[in-house]
C-alpha positions as CSV (number, residue, x, y, z in Angstrom):
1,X,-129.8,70.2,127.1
2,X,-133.1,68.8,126.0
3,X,-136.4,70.0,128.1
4,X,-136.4,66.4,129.5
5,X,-133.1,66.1,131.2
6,X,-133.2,70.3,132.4
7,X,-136.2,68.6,134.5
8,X,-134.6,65.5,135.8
9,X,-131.6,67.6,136.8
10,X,-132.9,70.7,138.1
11,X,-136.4,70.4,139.5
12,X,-137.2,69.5,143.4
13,X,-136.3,65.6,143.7
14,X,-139.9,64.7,145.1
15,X,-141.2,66.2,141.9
16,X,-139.4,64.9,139.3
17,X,-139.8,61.6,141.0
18,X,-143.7,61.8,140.7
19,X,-143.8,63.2,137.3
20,X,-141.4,60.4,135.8
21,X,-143.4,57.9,137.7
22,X,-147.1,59.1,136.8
23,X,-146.4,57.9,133.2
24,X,-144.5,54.8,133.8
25,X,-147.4,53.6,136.5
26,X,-149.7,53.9,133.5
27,X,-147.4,51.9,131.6
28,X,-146.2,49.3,133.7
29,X,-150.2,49.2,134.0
30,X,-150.3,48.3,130.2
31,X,-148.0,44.9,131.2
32,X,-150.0,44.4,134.6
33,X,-153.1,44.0,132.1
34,X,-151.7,42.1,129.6
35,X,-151.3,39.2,133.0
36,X,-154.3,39.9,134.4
37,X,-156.3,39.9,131.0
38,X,-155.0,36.4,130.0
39,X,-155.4,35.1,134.0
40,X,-159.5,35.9,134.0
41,X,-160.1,34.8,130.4
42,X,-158.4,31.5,130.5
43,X,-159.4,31.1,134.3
44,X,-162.7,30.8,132.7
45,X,-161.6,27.8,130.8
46,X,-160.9,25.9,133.4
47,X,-158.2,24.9,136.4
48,X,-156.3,22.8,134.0
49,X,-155.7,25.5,131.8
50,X,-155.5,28.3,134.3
51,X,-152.6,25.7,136.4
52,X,-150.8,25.8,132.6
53,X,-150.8,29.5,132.2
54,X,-149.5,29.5,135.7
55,X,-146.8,27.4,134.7
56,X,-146.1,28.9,132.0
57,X,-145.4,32.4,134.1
58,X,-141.7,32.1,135.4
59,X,-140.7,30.5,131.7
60,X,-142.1,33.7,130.4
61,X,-140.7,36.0,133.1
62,X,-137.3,34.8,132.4
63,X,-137.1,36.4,128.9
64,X,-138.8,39.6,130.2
65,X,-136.2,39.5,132.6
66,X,-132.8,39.1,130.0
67,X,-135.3,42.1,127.6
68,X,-135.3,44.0,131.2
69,X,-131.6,43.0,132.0
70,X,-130.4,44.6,128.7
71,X,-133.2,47.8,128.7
72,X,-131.2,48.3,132.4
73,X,-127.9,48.9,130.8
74,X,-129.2,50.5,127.6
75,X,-131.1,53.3,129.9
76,X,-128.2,53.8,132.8
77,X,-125.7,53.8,129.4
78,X,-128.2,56.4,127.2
79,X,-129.2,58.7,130.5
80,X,-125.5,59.2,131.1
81,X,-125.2,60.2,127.6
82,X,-127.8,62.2,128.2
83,X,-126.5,63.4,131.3
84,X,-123.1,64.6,129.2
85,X,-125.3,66.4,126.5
86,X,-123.6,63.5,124.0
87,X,-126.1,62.9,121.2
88,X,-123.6,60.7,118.9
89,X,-123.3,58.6,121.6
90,X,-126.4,58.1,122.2
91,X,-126.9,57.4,118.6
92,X,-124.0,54.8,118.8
93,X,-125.7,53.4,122.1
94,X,-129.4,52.9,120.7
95,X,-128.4,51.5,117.5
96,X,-126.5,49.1,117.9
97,X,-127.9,48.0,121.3
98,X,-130.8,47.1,119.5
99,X,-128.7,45.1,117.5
100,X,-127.9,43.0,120.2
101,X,-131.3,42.4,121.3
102,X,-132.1,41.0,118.0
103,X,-129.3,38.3,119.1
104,X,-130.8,37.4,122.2
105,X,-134.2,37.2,120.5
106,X,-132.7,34.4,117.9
107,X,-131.2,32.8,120.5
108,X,-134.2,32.6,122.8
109,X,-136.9,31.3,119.6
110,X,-134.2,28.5,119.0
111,X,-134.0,27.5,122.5
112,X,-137.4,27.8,123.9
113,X,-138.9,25.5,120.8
114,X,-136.8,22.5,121.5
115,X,-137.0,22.3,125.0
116,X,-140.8,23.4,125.9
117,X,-141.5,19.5,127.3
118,X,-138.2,19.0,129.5
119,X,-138.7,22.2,131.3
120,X,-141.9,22.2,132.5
121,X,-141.7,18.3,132.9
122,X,-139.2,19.6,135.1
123,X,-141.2,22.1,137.1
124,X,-144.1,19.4,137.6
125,X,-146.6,19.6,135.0
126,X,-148.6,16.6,134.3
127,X,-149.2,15.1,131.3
128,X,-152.6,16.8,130.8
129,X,-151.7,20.2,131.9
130,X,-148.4,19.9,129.5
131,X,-151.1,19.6,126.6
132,X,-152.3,23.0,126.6
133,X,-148.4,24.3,127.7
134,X,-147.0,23.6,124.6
135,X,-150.7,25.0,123.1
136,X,-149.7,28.2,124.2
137,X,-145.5,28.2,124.3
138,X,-145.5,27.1,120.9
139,X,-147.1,30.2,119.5
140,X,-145.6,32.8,122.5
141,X,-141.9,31.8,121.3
142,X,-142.2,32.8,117.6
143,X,-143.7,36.0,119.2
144,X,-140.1,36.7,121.5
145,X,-139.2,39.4,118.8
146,X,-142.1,41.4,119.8
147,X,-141.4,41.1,123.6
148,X,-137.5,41.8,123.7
149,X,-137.5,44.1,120.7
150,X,-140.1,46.9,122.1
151,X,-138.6,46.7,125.8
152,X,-135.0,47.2,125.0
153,X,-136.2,50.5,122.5
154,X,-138.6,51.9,125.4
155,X,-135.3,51.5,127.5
156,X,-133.8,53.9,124.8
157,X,-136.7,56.3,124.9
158,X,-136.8,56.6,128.7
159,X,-133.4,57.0,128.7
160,X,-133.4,60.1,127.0
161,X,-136.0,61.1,129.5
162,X,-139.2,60.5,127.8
163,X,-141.2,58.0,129.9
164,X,-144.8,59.2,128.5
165,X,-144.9,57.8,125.0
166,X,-143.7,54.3,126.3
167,X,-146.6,54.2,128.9
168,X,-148.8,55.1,126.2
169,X,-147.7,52.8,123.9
170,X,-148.2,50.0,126.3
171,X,-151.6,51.2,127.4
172,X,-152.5,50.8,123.6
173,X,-151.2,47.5,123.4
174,X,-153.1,46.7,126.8
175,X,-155.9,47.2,125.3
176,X,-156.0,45.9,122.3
177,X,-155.0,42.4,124.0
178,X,-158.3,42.7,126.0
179,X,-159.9,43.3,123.0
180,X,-158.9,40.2,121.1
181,X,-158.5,37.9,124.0
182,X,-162.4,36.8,124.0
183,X,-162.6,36.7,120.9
184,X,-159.6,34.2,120.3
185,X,-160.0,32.6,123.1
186,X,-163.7,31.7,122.9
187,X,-164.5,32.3,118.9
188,X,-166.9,35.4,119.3
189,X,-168.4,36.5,116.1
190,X,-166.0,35.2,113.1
191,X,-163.3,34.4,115.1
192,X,-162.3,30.5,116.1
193,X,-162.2,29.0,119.2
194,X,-158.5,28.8,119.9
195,X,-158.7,28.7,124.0
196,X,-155.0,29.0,125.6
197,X,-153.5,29.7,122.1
198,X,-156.0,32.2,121.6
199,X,-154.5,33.8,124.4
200,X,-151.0,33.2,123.2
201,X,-152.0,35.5,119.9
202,X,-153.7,38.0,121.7
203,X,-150.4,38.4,123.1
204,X,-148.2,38.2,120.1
205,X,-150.4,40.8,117.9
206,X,-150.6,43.4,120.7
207,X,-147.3,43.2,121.2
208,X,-146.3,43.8,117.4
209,X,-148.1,46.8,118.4
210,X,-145.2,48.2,120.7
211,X,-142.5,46.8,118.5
212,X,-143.6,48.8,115.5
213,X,-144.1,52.2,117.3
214,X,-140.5,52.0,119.3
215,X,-139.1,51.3,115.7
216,X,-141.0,54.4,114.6
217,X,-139.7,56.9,117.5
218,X,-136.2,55.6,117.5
219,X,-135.7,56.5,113.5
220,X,-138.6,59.0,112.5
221,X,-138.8,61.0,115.6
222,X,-135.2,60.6,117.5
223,X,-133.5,59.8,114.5
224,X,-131.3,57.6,117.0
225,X,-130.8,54.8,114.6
226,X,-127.9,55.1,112.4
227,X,-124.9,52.9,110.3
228,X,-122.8,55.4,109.7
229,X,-119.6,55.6,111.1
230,X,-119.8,52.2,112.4
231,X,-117.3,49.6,113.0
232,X,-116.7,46.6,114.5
233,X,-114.4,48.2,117.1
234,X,-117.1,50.9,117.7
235,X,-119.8,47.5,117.6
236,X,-118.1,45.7,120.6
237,X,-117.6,49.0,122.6
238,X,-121.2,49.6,122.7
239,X,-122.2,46.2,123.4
240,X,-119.5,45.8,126.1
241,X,-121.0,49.3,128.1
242,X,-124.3,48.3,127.7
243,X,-123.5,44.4,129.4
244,X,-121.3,45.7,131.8
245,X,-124.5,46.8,133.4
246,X,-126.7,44.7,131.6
247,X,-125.3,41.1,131.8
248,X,-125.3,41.0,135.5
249,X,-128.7,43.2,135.9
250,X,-130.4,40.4,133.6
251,X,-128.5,37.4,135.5
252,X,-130.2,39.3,138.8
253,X,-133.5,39.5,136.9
254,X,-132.9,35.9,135.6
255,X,-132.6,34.8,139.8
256,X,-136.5,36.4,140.1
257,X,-138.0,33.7,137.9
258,X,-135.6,31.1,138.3
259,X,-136.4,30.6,141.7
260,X,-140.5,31.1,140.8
261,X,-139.6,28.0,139.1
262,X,-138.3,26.2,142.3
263,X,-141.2,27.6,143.9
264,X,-143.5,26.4,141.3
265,X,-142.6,22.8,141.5
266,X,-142.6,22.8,145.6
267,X,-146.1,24.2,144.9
268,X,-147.3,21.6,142.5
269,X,-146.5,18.8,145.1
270,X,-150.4,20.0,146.3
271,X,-152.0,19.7,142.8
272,X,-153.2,21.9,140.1
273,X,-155.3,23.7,142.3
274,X,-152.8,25.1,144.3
275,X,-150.3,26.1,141.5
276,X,-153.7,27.5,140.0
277,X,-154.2,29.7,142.9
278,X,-150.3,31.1,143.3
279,X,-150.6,32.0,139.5
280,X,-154.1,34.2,140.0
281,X,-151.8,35.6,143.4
282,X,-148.6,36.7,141.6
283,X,-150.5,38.3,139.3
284,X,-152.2,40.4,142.1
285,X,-149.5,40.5,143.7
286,X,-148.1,42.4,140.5
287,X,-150.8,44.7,139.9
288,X,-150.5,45.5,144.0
289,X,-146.9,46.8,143.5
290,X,-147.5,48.9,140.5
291,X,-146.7,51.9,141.6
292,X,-143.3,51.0,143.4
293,X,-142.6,49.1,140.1
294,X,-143.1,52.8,137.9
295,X,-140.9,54.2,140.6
296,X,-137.8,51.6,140.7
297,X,-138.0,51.5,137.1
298,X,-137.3,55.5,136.7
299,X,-134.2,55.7,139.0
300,X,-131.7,54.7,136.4
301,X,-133.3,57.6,134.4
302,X,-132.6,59.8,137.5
303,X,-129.8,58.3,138.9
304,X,-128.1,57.9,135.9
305,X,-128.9,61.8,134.8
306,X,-128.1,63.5,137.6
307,X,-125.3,61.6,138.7
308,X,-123.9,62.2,135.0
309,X,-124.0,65.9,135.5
310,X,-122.3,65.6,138.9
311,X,-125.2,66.3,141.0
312,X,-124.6,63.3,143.6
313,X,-126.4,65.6,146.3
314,X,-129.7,65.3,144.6
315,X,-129.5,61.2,143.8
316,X,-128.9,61.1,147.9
317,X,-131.7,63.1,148.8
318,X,-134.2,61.3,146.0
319,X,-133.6,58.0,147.0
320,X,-134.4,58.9,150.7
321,X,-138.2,60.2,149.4
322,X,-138.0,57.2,147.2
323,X,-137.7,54.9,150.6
324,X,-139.6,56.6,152.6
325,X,-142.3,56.6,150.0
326,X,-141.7,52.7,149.4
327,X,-142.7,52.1,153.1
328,X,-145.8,54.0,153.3
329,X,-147.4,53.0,150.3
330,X,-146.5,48.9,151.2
331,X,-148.4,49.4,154.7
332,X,-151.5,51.2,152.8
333,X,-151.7,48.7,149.9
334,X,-151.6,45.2,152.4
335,X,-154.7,47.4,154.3
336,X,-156.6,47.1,151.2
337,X,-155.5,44.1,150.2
338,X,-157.0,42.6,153.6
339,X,-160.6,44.0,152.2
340,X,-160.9,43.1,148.2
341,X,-158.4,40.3,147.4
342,X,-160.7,37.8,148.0
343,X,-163.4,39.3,146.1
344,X,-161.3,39.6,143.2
345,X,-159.9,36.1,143.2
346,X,-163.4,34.8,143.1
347,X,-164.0,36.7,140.1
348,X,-161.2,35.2,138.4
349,X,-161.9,31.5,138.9
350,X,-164.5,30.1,141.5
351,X,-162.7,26.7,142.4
352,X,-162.6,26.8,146.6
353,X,-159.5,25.3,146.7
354,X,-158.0,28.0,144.1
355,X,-159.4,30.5,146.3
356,X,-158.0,29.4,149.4
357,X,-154.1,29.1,147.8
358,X,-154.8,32.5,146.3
359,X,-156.6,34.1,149.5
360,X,-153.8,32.9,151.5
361,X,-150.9,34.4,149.5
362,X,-152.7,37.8,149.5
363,X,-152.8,37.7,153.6
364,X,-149.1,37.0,154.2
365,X,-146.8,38.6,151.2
366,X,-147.8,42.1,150.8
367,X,-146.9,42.4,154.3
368,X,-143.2,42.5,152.9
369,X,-143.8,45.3,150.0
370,X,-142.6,48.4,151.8
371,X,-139.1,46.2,152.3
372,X,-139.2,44.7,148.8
373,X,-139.6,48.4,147.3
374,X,-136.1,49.1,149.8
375,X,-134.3,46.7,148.0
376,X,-135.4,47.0,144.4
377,X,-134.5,50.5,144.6
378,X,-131.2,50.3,146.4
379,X,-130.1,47.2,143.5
380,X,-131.3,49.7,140.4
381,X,-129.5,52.3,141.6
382,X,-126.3,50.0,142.5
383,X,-126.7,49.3,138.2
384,X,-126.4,52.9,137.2
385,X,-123.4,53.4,139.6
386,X,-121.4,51.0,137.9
387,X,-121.6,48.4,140.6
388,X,-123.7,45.1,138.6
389,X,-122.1,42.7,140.1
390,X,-122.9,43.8,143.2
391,X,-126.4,44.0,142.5
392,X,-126.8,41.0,140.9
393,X,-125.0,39.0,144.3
394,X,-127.9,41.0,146.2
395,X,-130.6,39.3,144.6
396,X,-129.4,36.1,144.5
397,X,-128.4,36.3,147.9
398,X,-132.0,37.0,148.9
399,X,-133.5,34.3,146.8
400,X,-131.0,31.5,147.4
401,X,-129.7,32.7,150.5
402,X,-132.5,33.1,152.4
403,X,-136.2,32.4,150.7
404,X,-135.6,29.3,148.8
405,X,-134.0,27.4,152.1
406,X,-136.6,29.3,153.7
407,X,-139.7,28.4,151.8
408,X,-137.9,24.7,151.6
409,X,-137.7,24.3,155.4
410,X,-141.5,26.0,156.3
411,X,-143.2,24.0,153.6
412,X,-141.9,20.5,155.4
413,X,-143.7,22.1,158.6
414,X,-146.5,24.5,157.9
415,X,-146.8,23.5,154.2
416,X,-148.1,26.6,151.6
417,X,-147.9,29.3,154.4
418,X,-144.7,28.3,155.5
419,X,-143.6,28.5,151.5
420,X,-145.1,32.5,151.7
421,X,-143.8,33.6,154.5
422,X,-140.7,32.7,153.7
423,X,-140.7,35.3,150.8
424,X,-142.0,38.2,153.1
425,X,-139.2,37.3,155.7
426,X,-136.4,37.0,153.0
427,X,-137.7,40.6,151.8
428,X,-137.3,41.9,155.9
429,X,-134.0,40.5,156.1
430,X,-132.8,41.3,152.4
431,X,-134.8,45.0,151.8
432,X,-133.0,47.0,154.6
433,X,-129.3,44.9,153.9
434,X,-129.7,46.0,150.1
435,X,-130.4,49.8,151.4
436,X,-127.3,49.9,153.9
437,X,-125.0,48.4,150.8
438,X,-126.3,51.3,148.6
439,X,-126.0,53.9,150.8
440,X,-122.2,52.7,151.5
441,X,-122.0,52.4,147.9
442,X,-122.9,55.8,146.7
443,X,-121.0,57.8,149.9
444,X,-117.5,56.2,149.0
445,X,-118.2,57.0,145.6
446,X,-118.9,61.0,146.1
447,X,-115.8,60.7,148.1
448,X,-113.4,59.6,145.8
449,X,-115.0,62.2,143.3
450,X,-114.2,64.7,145.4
């Protein structure tokens, strides 16, 4: 047993909770800023090309969603490994899970380059603001490898317990994308001006960044990578454990900017400004729930470890501190929200009628992020315990079930307010449903295993 998974299993919950999810804040951090740093650059463009990037955001999310979806079932497949104390499966796991991803990636250059002008035609772009889409999806596809790639291999990593030098590796990249951004985006120095597809390289070389050094851990420091021993038999087994948790986890993830989408184009029906000002809020809104983020995204690692090694008792008892700690750090975060999200905004772009969609977001949403950490938690644990589908009907039953007719409905009668609180209700009525499902989930299953 490795140092890493002697912690997860052994340690007091709380702790191990808080050290897994110091590292990954810092590293979900790294992502937060790659947003944030392309949202305040290109805001200072202009509205056009702040509404575009906006667009741009649930086409984007969707394949961070299938490279999510798949790092879901590579880390609940490799922690139970881990778990086990099985290194060649693990080996098997990693290797040829990464395989996979490289199908997924040629699938997703392919696509996205031939239909870049029927999809966001489709989501309400205009003719000008679909200009300076394809400006920037043009060069962001060819960069897919570098997005799915790195995320499925961190997967690996923090499956195996390590969920520093991930974090790190992002933070890196984080920078380095600040770095370049200006100067691509505005031609400092020697550079060219490239504006939006300045910011679309920025992107694409910091990523390269992560894609290199997961490569370099996986082979040179695991030595997880291996073809020997391999068959197609062996192949197919790996790939069908990793989607049996993976396939519906990214068709869950999928449901996230899918309906974004929808929401998008009910949004655009008030102009440019007001998808401008939703696309500066999300982005917020993503920065504001970074530390419930780090914290759903190590419970497979948990989860997967402890309930591996038979210790059910300890997965019960974490996911209480886990809610608890969900609930309390929502009502703190939509305090200080009420203070500095305006000031923010205004940094980002200074258009009164950007502000104002943006402004109004940031009053009525975050209400909901004590309930939204309830349910993310309760549908990433529901992966690790074998029960995807499940999950996936979860999320899509709080998307389609009750915020899209929701935010359909308000918006006829209280326009963009009634389209945001429709999210925050959908998160009271889904976060606490998702929780009770769980709970049921995880009882039955301690009770059949004796």
């Amino acid at each position: 047993m490795n140092k890493n998974t002697k912690m997860i299993t052994t340690e007091k919950e709380g702790l191990v909770l808080a050290r897994l999810t110091a590292p990954m804040t810092m590293g979900i951090l790294g992502i937060i800023i790659f947003n944030l740093v392309d949202t305040y650059f290109v805001g200072q463009l202009g509205t056009v090309e702040l509404a575009a990037l906006s667009f741009t955001f649930p086409v984007v999310l969707t394949i961070s969603s299938v490279a999510h979806g798949l790092g879901v079932g590579m880390t609940a497949a490799v922690s139970r490994a881990a778990g086990e104390q099985n290194r060649e499966k693990q080996t098997r796991l990693i290797t040829w899970g990464m395989g996979l991803s490289f199908l997924v990636v040629v699938f997703f250059v392919l696509i996205g380059l031939l239909t870049i002008d029927p999809v966001f035609t489709l989501m309400g772009a205009d003719a000008e603001t679909l200009d300076v889409i394809r400006e920037y999806m043009g060069i962001w596809y060819w960069g897919v490898i570098f997005v799915v790639i790195p995320m499925t291999g961190n997967s690996a990593i923090r499956g195996m317990g390590d969920t520093k030098t991930p974090s790190r590796v992002m933070l890196i990249a984080a920078t380095m994308n600040t770095l370049l951004d200006p100067l691509l985006i505005f031609g400092i120095g020697p550079f060219p001006e490239l504006g939006v597809a300045g910011a679309a390289l920025a992107t694409v070389f910091a990523r390269a960044i992560t894609f290199t050094v997961a490569w370099y851990i996986l082979i040179y420091r695991e030595k997880v990578i291996s073809l020997r021993n391999s068959s197609i038999k062996i192949i197919l087994e790996v790939w069908k454990e990793i989607l049996h948790v993976g396939l519906p986890n990214t068709l869950s993830k999928i449901i996230v900017p899918l309906a974004s989408g929808i929401i998008t184009g009910m949004i655009a029906v008030n102009g440019r400004e007001a998808v401008a000002g939703f696309g500066i809020a999300t982005r917020l809104d993503m920065f504001a729930m970074i530390i419930i983020r780090a914290m759903v995204s190590i419970i497979p690692i948990f989860v997967g470890q402890n309930w591996g090694a038979g210790l059910k008792d300890r997965v019960v008892r974490g996911l209480k501190l886990a809610d608890l700690f969900s609930m309390a750090y929502g009502f703190a975060v939509y305090l200080i929200l009420l203070i500095v999200a305006k000031p923010i905004i205004k940094l980002i772009n200074d258009d009164p009628d950007v502000i104002a969609v943006a402004v109004l977001y940031m009053r009525i949403v975050p209400l909901s992020y004590g309930l939204q950490g309830l349910m993310l938690s309760a549908v990433t644990t529901l992966n690790v315990l074998r029960k995807p589908v499940l999950s996936a009907l979860l999320t899509l039953i709080q998307m389609f079930g009750f915020y899209i007719p929701l935010a359909w409905y308000a918006s006829r009668i209280f326009g963009l307010s009634g389209i945001f609180t429709a999210l925050a209700l959908s998160y009271l009525i889904a976060g606490p449903l998702c929780s009770r499902m769980n709970k049921k989930v995880m009882f039955n299953q301690m009770k059949v295993q004796g």
